[in-house]
One Martini backbone bead per residue (centre of mass of N, CA, C, O) as a GRO file, in nm:
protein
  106
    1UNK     BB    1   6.212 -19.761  -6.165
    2UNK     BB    2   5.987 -19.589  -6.301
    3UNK     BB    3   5.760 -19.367  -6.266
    4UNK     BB    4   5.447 -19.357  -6.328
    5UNK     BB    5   5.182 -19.189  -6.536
    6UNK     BB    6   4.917 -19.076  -6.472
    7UNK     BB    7   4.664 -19.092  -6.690
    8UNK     BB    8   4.420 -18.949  -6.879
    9UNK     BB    9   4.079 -19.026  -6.998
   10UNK     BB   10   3.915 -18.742  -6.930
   11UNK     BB   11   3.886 -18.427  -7.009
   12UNK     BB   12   3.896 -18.322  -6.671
   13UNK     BB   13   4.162 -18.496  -6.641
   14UNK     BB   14   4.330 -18.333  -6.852
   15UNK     BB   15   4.303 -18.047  -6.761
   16UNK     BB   16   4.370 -18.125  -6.452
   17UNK     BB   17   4.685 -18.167  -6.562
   18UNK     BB   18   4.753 -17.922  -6.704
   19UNK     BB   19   4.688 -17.700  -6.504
   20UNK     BB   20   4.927 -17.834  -6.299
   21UNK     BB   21   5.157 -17.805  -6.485
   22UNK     BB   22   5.068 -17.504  -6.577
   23UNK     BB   23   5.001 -17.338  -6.327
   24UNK     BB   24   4.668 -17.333  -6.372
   25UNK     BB   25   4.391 -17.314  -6.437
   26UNK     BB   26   4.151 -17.481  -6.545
   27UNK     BB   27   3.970 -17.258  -6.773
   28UNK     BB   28   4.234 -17.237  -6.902
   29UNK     BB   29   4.295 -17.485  -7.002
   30UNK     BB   30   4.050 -17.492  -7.169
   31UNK     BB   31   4.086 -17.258  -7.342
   32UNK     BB   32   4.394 -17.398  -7.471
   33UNK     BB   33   4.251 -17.630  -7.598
   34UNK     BB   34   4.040 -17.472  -7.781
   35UNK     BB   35   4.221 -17.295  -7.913
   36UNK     BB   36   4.398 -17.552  -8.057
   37UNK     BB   37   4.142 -17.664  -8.200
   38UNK     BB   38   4.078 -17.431  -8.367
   39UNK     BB   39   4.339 -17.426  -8.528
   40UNK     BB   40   4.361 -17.688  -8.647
   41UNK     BB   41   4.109 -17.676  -8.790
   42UNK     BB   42   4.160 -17.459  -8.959
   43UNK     BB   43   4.469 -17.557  -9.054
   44UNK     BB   44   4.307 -17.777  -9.245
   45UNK     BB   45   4.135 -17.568  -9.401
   46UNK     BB   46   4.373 -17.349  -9.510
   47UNK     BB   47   4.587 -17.613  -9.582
   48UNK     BB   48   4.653 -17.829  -9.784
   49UNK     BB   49   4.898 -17.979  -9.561
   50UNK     BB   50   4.801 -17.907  -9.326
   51UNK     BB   51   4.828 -17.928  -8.944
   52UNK     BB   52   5.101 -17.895  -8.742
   53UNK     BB   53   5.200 -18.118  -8.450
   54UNK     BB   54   5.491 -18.115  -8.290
   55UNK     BB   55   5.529 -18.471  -8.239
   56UNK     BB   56   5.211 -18.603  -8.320
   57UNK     BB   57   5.087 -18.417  -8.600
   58UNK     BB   58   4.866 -18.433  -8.848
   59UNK     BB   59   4.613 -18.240  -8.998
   60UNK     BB   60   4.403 -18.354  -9.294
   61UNK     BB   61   4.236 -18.274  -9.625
   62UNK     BB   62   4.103 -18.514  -9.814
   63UNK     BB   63   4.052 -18.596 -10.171
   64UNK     BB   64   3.801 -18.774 -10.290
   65UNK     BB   65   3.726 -19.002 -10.539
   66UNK     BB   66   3.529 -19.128 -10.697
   67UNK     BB   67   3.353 -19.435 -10.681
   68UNK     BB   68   3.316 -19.778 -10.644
   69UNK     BB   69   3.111 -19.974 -10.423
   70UNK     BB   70   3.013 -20.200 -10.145
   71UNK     BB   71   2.766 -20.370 -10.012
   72UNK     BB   72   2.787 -20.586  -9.771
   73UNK     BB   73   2.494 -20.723  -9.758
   74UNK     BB   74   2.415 -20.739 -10.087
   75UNK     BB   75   2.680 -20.657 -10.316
   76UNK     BB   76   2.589 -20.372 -10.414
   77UNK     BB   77   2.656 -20.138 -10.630
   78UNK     BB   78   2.801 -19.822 -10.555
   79UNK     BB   79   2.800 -19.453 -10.602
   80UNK     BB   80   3.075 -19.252 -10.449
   81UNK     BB   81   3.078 -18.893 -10.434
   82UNK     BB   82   3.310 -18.690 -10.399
   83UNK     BB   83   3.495 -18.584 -10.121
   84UNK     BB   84   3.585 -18.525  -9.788
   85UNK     BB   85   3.852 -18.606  -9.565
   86UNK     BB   86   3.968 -18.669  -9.294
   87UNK     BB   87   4.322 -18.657  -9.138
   88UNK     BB   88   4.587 -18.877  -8.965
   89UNK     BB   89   4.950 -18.803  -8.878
   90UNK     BB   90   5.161 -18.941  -8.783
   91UNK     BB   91   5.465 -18.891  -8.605
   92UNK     BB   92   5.789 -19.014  -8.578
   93UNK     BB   93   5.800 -18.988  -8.313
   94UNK     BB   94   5.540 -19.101  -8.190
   95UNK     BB   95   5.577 -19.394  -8.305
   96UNK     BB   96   5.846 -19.441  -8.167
   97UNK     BB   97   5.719 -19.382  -7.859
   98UNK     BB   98   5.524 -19.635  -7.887
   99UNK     BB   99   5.675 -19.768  -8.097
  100UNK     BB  100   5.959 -19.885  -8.130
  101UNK     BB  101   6.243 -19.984  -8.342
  102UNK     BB  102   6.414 -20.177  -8.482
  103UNK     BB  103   6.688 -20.287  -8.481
  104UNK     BB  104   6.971 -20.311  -8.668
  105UNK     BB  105   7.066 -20.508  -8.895
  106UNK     BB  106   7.430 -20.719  -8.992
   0.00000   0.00000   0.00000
C-alpha cells in the first residue's frame, strides 16, 4: 500500500511543504508563491486566451454580456450590464488526476 502523502490545509502548512520539497527558507517559498499568483494575474489580463499553468490549468478572464436576471426572492427581472468574469479551467491531466476516466468499453 502507497504510503499517504500528508496534505497541507493553510497557506502556512503549504509554505512549510514546498519550503520543505524545494529545500529552501520558508520566506523564500512564500516569495515563490506570491511571485506565481502575480505572473497568473498579469497573465490572465494580458492574454486573452488565458494564463496556463501546465498540469493544473488555465486561469483566464471571460467576458459576459449583457443579460436579463431574477431575484430568487421576488422573481423579479432585473437587467445585468455586461462585466468580466474571473474563470478557472481545469488541465486534462488534473481531472485524470483527480476521477480518472472510465475504461473504455468494447
Amino acid at each position: 500500500m502507497a504510503k499517504k502523502i500528508e496534505v497541507p490545509t493553510t497557506k502556512g502548512g503549504l509554505m512549510a511543504a514546498l519550503a520543505e520539497a524545494g529545500e529552501i527558507s520558508k520566506k523564500q517559498a512564500v516569495a515563490v508563491y506570491e511571485k506565481l499568483l502575480e505572473l497568473a494575474y498579469e497573465g490572465a489580463r494580458q492574454n486573452e486566451k488565458g494564463w496556463v499553468i501546465p498540469g493544473l490549468g488555465k486561469l483566464l478572464i471571460k467576458k459576459q454580456g449583457a443579460r436579463v436576471v431574477r431575484n430568487p426572492q421576488t422573481g423579479a427581472e432585473i437587467k445585468k450590464p455586461a462585466c468580466k468574469v474571473a474563470k478557472f479551467r481545469l488541465a486534462k491531466a488534473a481531472k485524470d488526476a483527480l476521477v480518472p476516466p472510465k475504461a473504455a468499453k468494447k
